[in-house]
N, C-alpha and C positions, 0 to 999 in steps of 0.2 A: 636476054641470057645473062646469068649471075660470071661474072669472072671466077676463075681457079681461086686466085687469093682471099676473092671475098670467101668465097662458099670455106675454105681453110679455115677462117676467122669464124664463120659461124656454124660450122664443124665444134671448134675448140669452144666458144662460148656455150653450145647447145651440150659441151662433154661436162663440163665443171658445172653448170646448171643443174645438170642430174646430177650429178656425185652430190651435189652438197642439198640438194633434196630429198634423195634416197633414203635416207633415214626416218624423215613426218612421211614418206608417201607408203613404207612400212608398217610404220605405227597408224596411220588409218586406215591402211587397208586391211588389216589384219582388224583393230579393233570394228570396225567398220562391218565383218562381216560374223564379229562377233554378236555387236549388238541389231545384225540381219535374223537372226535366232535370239531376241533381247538377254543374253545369258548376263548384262547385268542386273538384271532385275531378280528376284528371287521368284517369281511365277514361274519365269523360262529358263531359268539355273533347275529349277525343280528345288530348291532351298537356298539358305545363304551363299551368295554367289562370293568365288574367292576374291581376297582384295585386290587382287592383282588384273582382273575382270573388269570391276567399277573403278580402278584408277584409268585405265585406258579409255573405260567409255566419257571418264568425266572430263578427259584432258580433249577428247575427241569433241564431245559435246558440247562443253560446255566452256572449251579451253581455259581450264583449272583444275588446281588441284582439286578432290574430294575433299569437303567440309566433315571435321568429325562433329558426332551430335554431342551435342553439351547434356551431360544428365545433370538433372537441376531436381529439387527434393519433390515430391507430390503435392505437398500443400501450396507452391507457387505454382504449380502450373493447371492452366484455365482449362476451364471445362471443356470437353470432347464433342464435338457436335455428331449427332447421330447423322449416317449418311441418309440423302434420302431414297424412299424404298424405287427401287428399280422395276419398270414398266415390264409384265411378263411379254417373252419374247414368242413369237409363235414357234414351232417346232421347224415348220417349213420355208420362212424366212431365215433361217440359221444356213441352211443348208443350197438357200437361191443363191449365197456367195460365192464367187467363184474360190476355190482353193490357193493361200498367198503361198505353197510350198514349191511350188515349179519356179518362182520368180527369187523368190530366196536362194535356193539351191544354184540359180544361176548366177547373182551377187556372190555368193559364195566361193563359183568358182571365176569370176572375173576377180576379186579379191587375191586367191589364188594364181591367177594371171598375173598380176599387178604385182603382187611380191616376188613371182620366180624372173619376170622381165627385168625390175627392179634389180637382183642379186644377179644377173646376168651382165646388166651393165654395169655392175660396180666390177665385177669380176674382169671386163671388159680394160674399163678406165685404168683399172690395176696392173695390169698385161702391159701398158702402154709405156715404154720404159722412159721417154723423152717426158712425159708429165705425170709420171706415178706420182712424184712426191707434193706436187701441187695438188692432185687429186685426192691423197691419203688427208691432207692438209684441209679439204673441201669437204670432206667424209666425216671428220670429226668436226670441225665448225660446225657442220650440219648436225651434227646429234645434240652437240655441246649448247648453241645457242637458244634451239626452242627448250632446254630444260632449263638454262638460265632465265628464259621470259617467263617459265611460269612462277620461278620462286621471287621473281618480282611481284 
């Protein structure tokens, strides 16, 4: 059996953990269930996806910022290799797959899940008048520090 005081102490440690997480567990679950529907890509955007879209997924992904394309003039750049030609698919193989939209949708709303639990316990921590300010303090470090890492 855990003693009062312990369990107090890892009460408070397990409170300031989340606050100061709450922030990256937003930003990927959100981006996270964006790119569950790849809305960064321009297939599943249905056109130019906004920047706002492919910055999440690249900070997600690939934790970085998004690279801009350098345009560089025509005559330096090397020739374009044609792809090669793609195996016709049977009609009825297409359709033995099972459908990924039930499993998406579910992501989607565990995603969903993840951010309102998330804003529950910041709302939570907030409440708490003996370590609001330690929290608030946790709340920003936590935003503030992964946006410093990536401009490193």
């Amino acid at each position: 059996m855990i003693k009062a005081q312990t369990m107090k102490q890892m009460r408070r440690v397990h409170h300031f953990i989340g606050v100061f997480f709450t922030p990256a567990i937003l930003l990927f679950a959100f981006s996270g269930a964006l790119q569950t529907f790849r809305l960064q890509e321009a297939k599943g955007y249905g056109g130019t996806p906004p920047s706002w879209i492919v910055w999440m997924a690249s900070v997600h992904k690939d934790q970085a910022l998004p690279r801009q394309k350098a345009e560089s003039p025509k005559s330096e750049q090397p020739p374009v290799a044609q792809p090669a030609a793609r195996p016709a698919v049977a009609k009825n193989a297409e359709h033995a797959r099972p459908s990924t939209l039930p499993l998406k949708i579910f992501v989607t709303f565990v995603s969903i899940g993840l951010i309102l639990s998330s804003l529950i316990g910041v709302i939570i921590a907030l409440n708490n008048r003996t370590t609001r300010r330690t929290s608030i303090v946790m709340l920003i470090a936590g935003a503030i520090i992964p946006l410093v890492l990536l401009a490193i």
